[in-house]
Backbone of each chain as nested JSON, in Angstrom:
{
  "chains": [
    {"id": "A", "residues": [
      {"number": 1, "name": "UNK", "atoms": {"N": [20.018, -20.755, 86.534], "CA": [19.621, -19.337, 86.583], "C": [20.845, -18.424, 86.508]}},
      {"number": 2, "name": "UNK", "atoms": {"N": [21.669, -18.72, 87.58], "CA": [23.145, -18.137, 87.144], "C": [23.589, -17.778, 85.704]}},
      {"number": 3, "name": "UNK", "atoms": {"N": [23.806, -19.466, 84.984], "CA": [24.487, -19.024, 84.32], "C": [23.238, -18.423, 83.186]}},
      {"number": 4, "name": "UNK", "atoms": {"N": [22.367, -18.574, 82.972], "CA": [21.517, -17.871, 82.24], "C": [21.876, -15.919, 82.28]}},
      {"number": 5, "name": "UNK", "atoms": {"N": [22.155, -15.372, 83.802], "CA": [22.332, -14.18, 83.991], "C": [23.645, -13.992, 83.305]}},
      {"number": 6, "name": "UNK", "atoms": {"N": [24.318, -14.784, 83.038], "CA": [26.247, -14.797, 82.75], "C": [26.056, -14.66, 81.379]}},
      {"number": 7, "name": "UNK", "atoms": {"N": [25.378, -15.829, 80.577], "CA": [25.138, -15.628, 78.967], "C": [24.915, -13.892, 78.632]}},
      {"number": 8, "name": "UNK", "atoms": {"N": [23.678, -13.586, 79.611], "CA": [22.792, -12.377, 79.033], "C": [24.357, -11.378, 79.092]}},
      {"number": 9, "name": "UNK", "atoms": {"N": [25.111, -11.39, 80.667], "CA": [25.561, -10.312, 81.229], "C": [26.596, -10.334, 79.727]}},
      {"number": 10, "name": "UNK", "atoms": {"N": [27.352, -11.604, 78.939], "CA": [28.325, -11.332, 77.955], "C": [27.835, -11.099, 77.146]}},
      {"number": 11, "name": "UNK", "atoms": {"N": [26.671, -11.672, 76.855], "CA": [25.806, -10.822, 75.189], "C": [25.722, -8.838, 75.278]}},
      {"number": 12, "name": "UNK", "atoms": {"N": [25.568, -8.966, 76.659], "CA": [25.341, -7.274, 76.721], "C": [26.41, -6.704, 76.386]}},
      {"number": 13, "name": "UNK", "atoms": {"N": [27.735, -7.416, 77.461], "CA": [29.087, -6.949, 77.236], "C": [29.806, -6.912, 75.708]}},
      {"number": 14, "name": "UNK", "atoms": {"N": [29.24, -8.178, 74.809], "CA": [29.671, -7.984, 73.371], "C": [28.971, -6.78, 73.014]}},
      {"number": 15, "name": "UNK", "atoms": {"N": [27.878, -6.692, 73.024], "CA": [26.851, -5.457, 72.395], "C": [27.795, -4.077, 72.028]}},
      {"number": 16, "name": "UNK", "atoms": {"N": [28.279, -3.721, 73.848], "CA": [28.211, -2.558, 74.235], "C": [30.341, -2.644, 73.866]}},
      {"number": 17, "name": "UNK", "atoms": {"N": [30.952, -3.4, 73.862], "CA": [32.013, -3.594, 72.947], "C": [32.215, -3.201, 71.483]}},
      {"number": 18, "name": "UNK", "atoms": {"N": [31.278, -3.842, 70.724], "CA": [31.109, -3.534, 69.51], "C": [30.835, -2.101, 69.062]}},
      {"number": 19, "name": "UNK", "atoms": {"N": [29.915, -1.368, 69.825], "CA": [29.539, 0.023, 69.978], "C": [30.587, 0.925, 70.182]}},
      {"number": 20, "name": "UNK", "atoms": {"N": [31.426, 0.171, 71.18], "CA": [32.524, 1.086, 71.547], "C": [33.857, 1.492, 70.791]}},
      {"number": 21, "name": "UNK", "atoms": {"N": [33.628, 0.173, 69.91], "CA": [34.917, 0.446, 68.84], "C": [34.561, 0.672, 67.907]}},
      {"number": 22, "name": "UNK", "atoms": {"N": [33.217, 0.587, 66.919], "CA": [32.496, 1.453, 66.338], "C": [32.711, 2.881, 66.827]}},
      {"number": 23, "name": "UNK", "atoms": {"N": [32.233, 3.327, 67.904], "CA": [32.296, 4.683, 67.992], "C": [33.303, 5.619, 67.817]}},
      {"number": 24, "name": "UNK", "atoms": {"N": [34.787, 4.49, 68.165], "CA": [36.134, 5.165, 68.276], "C": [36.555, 5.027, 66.756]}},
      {"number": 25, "name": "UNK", "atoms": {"N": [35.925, 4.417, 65.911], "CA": [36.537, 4.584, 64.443], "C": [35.657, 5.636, 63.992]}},
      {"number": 26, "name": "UNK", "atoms": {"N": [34.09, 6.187, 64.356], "CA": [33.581, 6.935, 64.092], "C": [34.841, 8.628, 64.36]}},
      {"number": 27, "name": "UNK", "atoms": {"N": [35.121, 8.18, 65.722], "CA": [35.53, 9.36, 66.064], "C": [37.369, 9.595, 65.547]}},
      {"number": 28, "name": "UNK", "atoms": {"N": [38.067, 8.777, 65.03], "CA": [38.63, 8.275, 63.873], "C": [38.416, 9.578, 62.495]}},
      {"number": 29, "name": "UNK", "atoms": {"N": [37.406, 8.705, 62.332], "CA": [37.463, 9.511, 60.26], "C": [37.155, 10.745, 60.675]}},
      {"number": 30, "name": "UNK", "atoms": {"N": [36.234, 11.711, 62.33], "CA": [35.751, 12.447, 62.518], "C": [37.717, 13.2, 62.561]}},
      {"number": 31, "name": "UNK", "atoms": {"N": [38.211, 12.917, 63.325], "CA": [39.589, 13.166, 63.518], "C": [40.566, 13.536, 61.629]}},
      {"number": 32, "name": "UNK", "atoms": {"N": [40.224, 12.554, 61.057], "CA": [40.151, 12.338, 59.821], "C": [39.735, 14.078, 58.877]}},
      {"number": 33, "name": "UNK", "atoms": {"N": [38.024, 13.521, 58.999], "CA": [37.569, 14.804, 58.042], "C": [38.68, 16.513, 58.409]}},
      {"number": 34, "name": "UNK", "atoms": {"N": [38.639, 16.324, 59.992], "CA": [39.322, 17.727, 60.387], "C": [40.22, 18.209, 60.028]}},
      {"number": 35, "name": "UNK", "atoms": {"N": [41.677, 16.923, 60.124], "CA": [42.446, 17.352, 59.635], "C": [42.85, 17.838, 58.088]}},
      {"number": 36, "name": "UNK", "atoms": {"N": [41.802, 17.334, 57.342], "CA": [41.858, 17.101, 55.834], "C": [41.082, 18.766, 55.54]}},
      {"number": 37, "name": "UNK", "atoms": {"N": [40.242, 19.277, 56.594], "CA": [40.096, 20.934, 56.336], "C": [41.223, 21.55, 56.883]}},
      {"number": 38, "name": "UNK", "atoms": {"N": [42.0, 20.852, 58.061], "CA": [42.734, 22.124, 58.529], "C": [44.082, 22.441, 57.228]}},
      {"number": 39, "name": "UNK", "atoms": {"N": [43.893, 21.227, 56.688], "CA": [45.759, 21.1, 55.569], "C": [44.577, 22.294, 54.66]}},
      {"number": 40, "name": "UNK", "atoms": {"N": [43.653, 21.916, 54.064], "CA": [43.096, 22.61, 53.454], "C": [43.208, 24.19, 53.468]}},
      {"number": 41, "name": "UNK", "atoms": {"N": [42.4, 24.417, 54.822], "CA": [42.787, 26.017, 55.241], "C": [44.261, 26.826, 55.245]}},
      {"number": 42, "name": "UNK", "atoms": {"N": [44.906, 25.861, 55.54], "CA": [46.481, 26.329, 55.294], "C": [46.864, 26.193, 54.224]}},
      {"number": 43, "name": "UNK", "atoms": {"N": [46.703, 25.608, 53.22], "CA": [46.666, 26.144, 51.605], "C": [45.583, 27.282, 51.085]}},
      {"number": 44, "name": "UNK", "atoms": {"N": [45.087, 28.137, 52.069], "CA": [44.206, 29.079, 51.785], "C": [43.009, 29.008, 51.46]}},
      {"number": 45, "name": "UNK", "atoms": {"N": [42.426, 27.775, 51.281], "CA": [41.262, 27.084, 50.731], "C": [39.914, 27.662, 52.07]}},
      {"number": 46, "name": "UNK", "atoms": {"N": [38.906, 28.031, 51.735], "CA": [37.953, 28.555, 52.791], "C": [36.883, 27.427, 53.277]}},
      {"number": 47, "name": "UNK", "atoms": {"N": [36.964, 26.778, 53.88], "CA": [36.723, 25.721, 54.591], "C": [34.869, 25.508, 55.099]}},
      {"number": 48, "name": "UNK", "atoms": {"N": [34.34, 27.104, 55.329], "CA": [32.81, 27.119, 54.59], "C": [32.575, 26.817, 53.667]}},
      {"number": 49, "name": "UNK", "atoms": {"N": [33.232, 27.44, 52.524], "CA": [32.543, 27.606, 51.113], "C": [33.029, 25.914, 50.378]}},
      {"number": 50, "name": "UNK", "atoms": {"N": [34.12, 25.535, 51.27], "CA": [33.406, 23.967, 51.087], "C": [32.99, 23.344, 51.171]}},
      {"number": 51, "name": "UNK", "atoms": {"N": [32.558, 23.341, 52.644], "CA": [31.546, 22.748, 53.363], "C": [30.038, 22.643, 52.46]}},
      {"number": 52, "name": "UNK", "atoms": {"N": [29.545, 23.84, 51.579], "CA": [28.369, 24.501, 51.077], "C": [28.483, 23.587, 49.59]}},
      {"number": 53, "name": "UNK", "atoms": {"N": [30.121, 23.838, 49.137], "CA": [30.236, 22.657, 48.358], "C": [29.842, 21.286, 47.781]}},
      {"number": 54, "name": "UNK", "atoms": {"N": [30.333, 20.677, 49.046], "CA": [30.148, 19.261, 49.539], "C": [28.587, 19.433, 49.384]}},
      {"number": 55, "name": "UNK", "atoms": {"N": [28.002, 20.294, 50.131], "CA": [26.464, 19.502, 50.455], "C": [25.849, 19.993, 49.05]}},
      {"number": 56, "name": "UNK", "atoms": {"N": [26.358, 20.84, 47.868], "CA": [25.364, 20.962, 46.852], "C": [25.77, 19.924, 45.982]}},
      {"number": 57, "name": "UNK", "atoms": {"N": [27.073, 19.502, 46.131], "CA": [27.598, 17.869, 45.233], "C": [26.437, 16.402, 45.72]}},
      {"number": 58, "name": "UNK", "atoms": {"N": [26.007, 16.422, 46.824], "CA": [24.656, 15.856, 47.654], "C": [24.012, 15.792, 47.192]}},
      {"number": 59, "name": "UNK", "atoms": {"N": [23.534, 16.961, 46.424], "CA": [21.918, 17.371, 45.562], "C": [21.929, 17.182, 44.524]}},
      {"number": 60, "name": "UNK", "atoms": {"N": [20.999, 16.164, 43.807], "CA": [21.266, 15.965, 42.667], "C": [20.793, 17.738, 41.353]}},
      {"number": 61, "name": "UNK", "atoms": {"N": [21.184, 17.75, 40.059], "CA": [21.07, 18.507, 39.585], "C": [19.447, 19.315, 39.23]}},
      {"number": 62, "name": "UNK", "atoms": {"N": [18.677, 18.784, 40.17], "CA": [17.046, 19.57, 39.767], "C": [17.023, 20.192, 41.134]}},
      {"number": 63, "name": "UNK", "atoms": {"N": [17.301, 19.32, 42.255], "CA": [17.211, 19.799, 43.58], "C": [18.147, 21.161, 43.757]}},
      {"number": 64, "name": "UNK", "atoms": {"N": [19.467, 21.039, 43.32], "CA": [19.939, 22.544, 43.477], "C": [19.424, 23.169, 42.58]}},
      {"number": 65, "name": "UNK", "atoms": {"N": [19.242, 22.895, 41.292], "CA": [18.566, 24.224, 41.217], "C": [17.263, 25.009, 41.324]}},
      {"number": 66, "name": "UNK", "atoms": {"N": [16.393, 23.928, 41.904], "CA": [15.723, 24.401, 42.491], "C": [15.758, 25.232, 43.62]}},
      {"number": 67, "name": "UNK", "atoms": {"N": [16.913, 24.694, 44.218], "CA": [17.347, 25.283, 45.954], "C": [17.997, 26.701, 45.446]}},
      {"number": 68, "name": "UNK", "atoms": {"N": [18.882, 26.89, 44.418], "CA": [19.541, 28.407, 43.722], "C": [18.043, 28.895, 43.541]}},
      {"number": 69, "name": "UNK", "atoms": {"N": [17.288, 28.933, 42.727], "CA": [16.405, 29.55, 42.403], "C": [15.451, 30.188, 43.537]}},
      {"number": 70, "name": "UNK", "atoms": {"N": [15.675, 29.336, 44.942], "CA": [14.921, 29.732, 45.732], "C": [15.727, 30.985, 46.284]}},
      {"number": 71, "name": "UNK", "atoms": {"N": [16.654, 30.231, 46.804], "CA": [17.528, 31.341, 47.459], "C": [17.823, 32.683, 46.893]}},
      {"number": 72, "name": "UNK", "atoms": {"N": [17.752, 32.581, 45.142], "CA": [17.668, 33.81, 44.776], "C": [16.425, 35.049, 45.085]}},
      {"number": 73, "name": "UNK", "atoms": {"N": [15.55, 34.016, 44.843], "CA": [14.178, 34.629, 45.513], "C": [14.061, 35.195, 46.742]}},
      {"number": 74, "name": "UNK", "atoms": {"N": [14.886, 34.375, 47.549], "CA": [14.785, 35.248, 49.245], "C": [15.587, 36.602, 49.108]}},
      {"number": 75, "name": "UNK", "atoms": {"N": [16.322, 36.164, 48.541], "CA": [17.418, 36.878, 48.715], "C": [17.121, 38.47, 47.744]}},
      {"number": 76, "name": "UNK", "atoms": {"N": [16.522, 38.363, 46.92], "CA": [15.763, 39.241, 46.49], "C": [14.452, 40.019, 47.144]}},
      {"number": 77, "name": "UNK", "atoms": {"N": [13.634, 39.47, 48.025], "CA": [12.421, 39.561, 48.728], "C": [13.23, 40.402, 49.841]}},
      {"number": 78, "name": "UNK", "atoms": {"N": [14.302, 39.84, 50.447], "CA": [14.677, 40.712, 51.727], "C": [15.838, 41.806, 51.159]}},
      {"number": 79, "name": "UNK", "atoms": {"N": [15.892, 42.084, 49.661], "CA": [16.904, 43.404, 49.359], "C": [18.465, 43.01, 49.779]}},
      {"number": 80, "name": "UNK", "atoms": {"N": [18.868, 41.411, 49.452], "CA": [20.129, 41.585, 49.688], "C": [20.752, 41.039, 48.567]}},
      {"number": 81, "name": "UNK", "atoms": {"N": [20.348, 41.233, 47.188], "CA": [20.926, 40.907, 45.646], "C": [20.722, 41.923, 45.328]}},
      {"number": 82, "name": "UNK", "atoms": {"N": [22.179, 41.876, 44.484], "CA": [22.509, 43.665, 43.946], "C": [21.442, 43.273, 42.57]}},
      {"number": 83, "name": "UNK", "atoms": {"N": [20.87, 42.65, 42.108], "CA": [19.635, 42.575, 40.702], "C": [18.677, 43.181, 41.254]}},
      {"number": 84, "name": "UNK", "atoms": {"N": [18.412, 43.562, 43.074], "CA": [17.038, 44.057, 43.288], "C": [17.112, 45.196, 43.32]}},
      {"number": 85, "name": "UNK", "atoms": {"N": [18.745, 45.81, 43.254], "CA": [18.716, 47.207, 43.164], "C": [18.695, 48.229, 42.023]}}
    ]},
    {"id": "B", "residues": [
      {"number": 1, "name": "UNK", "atoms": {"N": [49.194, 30.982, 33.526], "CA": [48.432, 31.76, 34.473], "C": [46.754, 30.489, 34.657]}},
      {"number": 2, "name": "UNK", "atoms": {"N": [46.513, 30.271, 33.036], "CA": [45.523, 28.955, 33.208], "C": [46.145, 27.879, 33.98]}},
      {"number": 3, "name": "UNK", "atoms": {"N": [47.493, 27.326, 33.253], "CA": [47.927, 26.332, 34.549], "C": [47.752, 26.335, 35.87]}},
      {"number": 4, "name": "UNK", "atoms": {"N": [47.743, 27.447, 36.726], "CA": [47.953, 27.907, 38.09], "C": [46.647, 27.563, 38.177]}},
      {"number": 5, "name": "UNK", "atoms": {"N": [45.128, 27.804, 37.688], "CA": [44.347, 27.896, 38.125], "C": [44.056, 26.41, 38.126]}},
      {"number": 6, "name": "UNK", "atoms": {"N": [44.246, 25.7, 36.892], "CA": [43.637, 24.241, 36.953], "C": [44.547, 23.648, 38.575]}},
      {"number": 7, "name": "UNK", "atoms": {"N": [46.005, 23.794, 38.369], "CA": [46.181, 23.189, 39.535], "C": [45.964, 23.463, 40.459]}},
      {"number": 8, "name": "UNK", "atoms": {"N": [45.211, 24.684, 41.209], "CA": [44.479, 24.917, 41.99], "C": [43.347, 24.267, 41.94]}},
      {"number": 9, "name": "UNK", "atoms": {"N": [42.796, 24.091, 40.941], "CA": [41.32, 23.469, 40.887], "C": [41.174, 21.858, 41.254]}},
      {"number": 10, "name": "UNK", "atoms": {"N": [42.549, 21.704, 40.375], "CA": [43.351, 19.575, 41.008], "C": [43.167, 19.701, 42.703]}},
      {"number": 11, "name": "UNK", "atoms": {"N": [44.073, 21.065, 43.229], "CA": [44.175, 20.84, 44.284], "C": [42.645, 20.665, 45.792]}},
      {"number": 12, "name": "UNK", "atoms": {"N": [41.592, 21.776, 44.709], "CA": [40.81, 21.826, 45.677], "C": [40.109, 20.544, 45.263]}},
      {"number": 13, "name": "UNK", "atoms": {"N": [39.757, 20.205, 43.929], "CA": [39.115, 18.791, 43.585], "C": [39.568, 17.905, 44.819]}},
      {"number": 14, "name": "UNK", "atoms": {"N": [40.708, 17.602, 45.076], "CA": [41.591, 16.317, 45.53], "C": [41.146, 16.447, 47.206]}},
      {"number": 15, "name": "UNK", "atoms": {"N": [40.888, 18.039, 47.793], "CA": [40.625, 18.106, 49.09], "C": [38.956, 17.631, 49.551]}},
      {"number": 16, "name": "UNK", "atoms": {"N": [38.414, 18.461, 48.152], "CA": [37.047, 17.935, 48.393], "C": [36.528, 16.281, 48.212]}},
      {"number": 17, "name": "UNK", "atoms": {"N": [37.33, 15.784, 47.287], "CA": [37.114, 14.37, 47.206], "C": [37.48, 13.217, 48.504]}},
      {"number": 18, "name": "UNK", "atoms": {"N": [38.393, 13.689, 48.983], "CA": [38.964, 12.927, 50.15], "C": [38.098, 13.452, 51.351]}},
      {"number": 19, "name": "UNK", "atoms": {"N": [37.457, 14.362, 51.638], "CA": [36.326, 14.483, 52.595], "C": [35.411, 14.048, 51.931]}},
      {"number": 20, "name": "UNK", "atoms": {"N": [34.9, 13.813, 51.427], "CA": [33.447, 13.11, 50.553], "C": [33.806, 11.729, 50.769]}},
      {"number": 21, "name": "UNK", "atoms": {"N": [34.811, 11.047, 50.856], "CA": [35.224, 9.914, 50.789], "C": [35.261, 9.201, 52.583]}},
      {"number": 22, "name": "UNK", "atoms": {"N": [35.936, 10.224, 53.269], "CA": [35.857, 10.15, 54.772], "C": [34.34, 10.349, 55.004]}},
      {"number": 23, "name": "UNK", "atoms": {"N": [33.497, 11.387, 54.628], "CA": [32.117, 11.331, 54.807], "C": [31.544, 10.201, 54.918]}},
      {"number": 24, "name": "UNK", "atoms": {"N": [31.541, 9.82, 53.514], "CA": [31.195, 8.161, 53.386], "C": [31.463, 7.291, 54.479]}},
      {"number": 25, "name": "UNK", "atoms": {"N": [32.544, 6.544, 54.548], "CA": [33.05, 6.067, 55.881], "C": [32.522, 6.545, 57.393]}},
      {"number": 26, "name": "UNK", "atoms": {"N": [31.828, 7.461, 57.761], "CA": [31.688, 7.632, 58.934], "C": [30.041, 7.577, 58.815]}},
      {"number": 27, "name": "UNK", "atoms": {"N": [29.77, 7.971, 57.609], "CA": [27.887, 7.357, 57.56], "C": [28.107, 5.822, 57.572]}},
      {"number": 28, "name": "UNK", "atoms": {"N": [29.025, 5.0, 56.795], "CA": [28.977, 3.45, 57.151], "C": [29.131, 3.033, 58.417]}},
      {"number": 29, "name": "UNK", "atoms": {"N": [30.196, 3.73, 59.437], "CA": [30.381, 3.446, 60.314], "C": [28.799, 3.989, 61.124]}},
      {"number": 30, "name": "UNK", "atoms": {"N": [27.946, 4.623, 60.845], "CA": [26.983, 5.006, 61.721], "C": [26.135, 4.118, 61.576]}},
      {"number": 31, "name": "UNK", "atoms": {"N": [25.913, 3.566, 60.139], "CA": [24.893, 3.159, 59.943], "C": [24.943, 1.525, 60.963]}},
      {"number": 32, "name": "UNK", "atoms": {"N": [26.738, 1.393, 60.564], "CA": [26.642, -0.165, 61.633], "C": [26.506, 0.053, 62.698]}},
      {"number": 33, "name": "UNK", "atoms": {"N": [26.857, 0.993, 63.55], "CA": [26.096, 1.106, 64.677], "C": [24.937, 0.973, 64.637]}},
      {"number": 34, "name": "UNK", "atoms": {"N": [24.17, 1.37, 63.913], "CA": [22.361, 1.485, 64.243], "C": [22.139, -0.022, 64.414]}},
      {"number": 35, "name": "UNK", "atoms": {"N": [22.443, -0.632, 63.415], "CA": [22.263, -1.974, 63.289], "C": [22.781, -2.933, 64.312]}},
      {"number": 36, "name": "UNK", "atoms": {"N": [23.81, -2.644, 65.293], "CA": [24.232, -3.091, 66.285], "C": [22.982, -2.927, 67.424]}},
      {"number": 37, "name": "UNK", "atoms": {"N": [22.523, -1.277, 67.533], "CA": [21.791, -1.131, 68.427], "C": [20.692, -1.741, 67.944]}},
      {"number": 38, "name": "UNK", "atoms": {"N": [20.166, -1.813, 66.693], "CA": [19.073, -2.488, 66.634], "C": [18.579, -4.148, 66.852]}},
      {"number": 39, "name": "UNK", "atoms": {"N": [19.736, -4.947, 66.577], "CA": [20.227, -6.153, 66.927], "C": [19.779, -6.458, 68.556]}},
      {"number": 40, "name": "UNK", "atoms": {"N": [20.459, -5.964, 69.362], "CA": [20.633, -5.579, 70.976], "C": [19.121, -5.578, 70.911]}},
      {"number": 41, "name": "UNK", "atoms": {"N": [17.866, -4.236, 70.834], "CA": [16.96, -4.005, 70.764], "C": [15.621, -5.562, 70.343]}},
      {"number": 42, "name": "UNK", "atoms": {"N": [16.402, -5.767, 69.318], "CA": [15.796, -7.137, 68.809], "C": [15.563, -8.385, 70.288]}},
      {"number": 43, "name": "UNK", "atoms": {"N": [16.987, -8.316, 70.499], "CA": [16.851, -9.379, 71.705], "C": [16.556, -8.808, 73.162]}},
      {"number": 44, "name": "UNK", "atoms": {"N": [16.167, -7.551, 73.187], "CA": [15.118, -7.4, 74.262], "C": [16.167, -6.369, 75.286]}},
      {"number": 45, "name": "UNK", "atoms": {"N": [17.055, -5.614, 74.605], "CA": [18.079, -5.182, 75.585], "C": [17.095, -3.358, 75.336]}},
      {"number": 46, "name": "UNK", "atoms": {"N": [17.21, -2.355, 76.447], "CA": [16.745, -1.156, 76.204], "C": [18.348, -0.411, 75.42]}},
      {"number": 47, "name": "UNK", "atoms": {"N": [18.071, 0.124, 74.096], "CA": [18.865, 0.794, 73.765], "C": [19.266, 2.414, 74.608]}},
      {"number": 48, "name": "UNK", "atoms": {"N": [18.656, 2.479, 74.738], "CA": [18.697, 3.908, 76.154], "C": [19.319, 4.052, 77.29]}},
      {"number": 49, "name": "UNK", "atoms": {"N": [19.089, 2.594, 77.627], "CA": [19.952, 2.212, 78.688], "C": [21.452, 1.976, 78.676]}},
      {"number": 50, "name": "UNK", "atoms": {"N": [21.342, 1.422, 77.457], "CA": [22.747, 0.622, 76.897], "C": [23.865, 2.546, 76.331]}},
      {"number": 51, "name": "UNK", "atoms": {"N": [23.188, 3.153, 76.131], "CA": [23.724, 4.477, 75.284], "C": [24.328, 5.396, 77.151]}},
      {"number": 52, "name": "UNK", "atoms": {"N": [23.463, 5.001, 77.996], "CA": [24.021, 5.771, 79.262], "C": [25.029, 5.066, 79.9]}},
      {"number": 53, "name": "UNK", "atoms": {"N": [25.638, 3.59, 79.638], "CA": [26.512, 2.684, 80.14], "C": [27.223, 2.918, 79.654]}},
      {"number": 54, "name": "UNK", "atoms": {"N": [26.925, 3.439, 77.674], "CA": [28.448, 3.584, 77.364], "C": [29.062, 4.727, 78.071]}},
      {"number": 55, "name": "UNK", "atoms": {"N": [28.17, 6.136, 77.917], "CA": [28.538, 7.454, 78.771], "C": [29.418, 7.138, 79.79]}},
      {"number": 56, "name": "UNK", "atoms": {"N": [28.723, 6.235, 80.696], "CA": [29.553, 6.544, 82.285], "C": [30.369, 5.332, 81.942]}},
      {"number": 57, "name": "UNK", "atoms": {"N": [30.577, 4.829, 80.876], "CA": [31.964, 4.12, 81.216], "C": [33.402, 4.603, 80.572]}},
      {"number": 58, "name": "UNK", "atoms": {"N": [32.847, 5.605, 79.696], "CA": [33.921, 7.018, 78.973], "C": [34.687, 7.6, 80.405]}},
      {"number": 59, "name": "UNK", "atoms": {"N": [33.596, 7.496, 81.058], "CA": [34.042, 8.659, 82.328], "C": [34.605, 7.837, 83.273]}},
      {"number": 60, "name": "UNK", "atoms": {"N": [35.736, 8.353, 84.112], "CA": [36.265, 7.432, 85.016], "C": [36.115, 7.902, 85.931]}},
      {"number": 61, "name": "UNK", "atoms": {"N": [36.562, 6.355, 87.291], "CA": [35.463, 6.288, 88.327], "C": [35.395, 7.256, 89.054]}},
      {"number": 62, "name": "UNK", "atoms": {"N": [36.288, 8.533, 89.376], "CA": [36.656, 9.808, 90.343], "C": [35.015, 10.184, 89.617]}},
      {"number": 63, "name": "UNK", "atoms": {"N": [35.193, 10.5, 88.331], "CA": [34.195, 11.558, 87.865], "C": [32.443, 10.885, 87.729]}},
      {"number": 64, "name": "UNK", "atoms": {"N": [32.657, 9.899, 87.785], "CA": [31.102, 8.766, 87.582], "C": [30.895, 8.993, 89.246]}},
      {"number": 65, "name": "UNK", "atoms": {"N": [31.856, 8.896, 89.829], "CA": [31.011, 8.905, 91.575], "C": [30.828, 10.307, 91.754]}},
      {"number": 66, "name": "UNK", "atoms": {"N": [31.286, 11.238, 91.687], "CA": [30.924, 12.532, 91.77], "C": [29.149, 12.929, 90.795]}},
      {"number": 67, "name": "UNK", "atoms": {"N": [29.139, 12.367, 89.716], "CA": [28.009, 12.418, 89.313], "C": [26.714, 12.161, 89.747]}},
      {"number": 68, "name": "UNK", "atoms": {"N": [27.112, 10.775, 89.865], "CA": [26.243, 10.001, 90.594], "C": [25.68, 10.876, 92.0]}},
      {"number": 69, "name": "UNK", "atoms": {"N": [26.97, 11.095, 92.753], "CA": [26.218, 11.521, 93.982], "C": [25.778, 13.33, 93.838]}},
      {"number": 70, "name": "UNK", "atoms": {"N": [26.061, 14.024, 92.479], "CA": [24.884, 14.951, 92.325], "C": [24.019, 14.518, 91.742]}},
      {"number": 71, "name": "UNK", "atoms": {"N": [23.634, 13.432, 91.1], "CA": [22.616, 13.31, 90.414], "C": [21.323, 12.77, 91.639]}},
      {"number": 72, "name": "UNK", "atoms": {"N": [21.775, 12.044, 92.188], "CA": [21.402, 12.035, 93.707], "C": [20.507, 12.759, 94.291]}},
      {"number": 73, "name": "UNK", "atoms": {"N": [21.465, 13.614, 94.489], "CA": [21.519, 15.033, 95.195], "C": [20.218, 15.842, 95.045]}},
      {"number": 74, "name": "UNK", "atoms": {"N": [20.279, 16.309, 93.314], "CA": [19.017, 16.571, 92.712], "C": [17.992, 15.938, 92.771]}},
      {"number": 75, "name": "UNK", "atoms": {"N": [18.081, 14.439, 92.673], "CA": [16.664, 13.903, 92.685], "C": [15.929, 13.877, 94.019]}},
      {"number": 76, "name": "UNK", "atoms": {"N": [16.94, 13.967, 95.234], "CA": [16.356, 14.087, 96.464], "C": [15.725, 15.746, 96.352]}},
      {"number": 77, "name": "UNK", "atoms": {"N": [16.273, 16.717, 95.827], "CA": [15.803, 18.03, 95.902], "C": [14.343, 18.305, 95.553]}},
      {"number": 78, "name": "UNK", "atoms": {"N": [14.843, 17.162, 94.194], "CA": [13.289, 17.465, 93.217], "C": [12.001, 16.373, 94.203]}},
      {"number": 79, "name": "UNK", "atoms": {"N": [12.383, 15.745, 94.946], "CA": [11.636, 14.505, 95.274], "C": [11.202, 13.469, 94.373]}},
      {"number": 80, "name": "UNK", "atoms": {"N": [12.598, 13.315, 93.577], "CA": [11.746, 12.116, 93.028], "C": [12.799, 10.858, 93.4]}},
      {"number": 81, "name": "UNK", "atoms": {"N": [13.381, 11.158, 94.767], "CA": [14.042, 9.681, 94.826], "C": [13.305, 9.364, 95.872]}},
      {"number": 82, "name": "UNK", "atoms": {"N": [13.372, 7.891, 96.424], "CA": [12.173, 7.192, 97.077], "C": [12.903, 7.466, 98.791]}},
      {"number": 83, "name": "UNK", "atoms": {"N": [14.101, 7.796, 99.021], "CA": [14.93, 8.084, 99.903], "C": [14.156, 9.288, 100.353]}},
      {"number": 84, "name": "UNK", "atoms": {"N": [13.808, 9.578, 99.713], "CA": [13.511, 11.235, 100.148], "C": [12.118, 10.944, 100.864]}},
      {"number": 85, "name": "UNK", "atoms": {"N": [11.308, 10.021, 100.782], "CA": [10.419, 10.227, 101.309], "C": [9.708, 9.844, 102.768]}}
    ]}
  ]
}
């Protein structure tokens, strides 16, 4: 019975090991992405408008423009495109 | 004056590619986590449980006993510890 509890207690302990250094390489590339905006921003580069970038490079080419087309639409509906004026 | 701009354009290409690239890497790294936790889960471990062990083992022991004994604290307030009754 013991050692039955000892197997489980190191299977848990590998588990929660594995997780843990997983997490620290997660938090790694997270360390990673940051610095790779901050060099960015200090070459003047605007660090939103890449961000907005990145996620329309995501979308393949029907989905954004579907997503432009929408946004033009809002953006027209609430009077904030100079075409609605 | 075109030169200036393409190598600006190299330059922002090269920033955006290397975060797209770190992106990548930290969705792989997530995804092996899942699969870790799901593994664990498989053999009967509570992933919920296992996610609050890692928490309080980030935290060291000054700050895990201080927790603990508000967390305590509260549950005697709220009545839901069995002490309380």
């Amino acid at each position: 019975m013991e050692d039955t509890v000892r197997v489980a207690a190191e299977e848990l302990k590998g588990y929660i090991e594995r997780i843990e250094k997983l997490e620290q390489e997660k938090k790694d590339v997270q360390d990673h992405i940051r610095d790779v905006y901050a060099k960015a921003a200090d070459e003047g580069w605007d660090t939103k408008v890449m961000k907005q970038v990145i996620r329309l490079r995501k979308m393949d080419d029907d989905d954004r423009e579907e997503q432009e087309i929408l946004l033009d639409t809002y953006k027209r509906a609430l009077g904030m495109s100079c075409e609605s004026e």
